[in-house]
N, C-alpha and C positions, 0 to 999 in steps of 0.2 A: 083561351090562352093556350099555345101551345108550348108542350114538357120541356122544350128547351129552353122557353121563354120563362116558362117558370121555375124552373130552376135557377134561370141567370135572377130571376126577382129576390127569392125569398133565402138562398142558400148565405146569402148577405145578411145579416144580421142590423146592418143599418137598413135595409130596405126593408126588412121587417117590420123594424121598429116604423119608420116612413108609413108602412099600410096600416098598419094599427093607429097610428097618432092622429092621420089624416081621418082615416072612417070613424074615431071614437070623436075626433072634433065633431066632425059633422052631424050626425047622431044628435050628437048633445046641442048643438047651432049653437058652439061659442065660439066667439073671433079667435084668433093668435093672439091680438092686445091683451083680449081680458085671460086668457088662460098663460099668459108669457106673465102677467103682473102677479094672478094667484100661484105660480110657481116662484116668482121672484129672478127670472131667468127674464134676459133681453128677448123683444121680436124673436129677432136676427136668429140668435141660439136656437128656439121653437121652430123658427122656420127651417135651419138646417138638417134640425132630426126630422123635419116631416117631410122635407124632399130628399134623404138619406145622403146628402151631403155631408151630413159628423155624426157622431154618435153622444149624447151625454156620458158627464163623469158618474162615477157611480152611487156617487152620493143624489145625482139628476135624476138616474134610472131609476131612484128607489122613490125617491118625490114624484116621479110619471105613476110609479104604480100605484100610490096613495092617492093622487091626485081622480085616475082613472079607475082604481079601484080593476087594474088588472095586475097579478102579480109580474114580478120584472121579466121570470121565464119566460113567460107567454108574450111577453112586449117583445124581446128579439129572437120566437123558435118563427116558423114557419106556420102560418095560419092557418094550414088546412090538418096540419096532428092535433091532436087531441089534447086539448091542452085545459087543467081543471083549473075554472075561471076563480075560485073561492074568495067571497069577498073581502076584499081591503078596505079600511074607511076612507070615504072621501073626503081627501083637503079641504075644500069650500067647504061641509058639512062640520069639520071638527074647530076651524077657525069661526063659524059662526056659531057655535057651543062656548066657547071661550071668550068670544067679544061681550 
């Protein structure tokens, strides 16, 4: 990728978040369905943050970080800073303590 490309990428804070949501989907190999239902957020909404079409409200951003167990910073800085992962509990993990 080159510096001007990646600057136009990640200086964006929805695109950020985009690269993040998309590679920690995949990782994990969960659809949109089933990660859009355990957020409680439509498709639609999941999909627009992960092709940096919208941004979540902040009350979403904070459910992303729990859910992914990355803090919200780190969801929209720029992927290649240094950013300390520290773990959050995972959604799916605390709802099936509770069921």
């Amino acid at each position: 990728m080159s510096k001007s490309s990646y600057k136009k990428t990640f200086c964006d804070p929805r695109l950020a978040l985009a690269f993040h949501l998309a590679n920690w989907r995949k990782q994990q190999g969960s659809s949109l369905k089933i990660m859009a239902s355990d957020l409680g957020v439509a498709v639609s909404s999941l999909n627009g943050w992960e092709t940096g079409k919208s941004m979540p409200s902040c009350d979403n951003l904070i459910a992303l970080a729990y859910y992914t167990g990355i803090p919200p910073h780190c969801l929209i800085c720029d992927p290649a800073e240094i950013c300390s992962r520290r773990p959050v509990p995972n959604v799916r993990y605390i709802r099936n303590q509770i069921s």
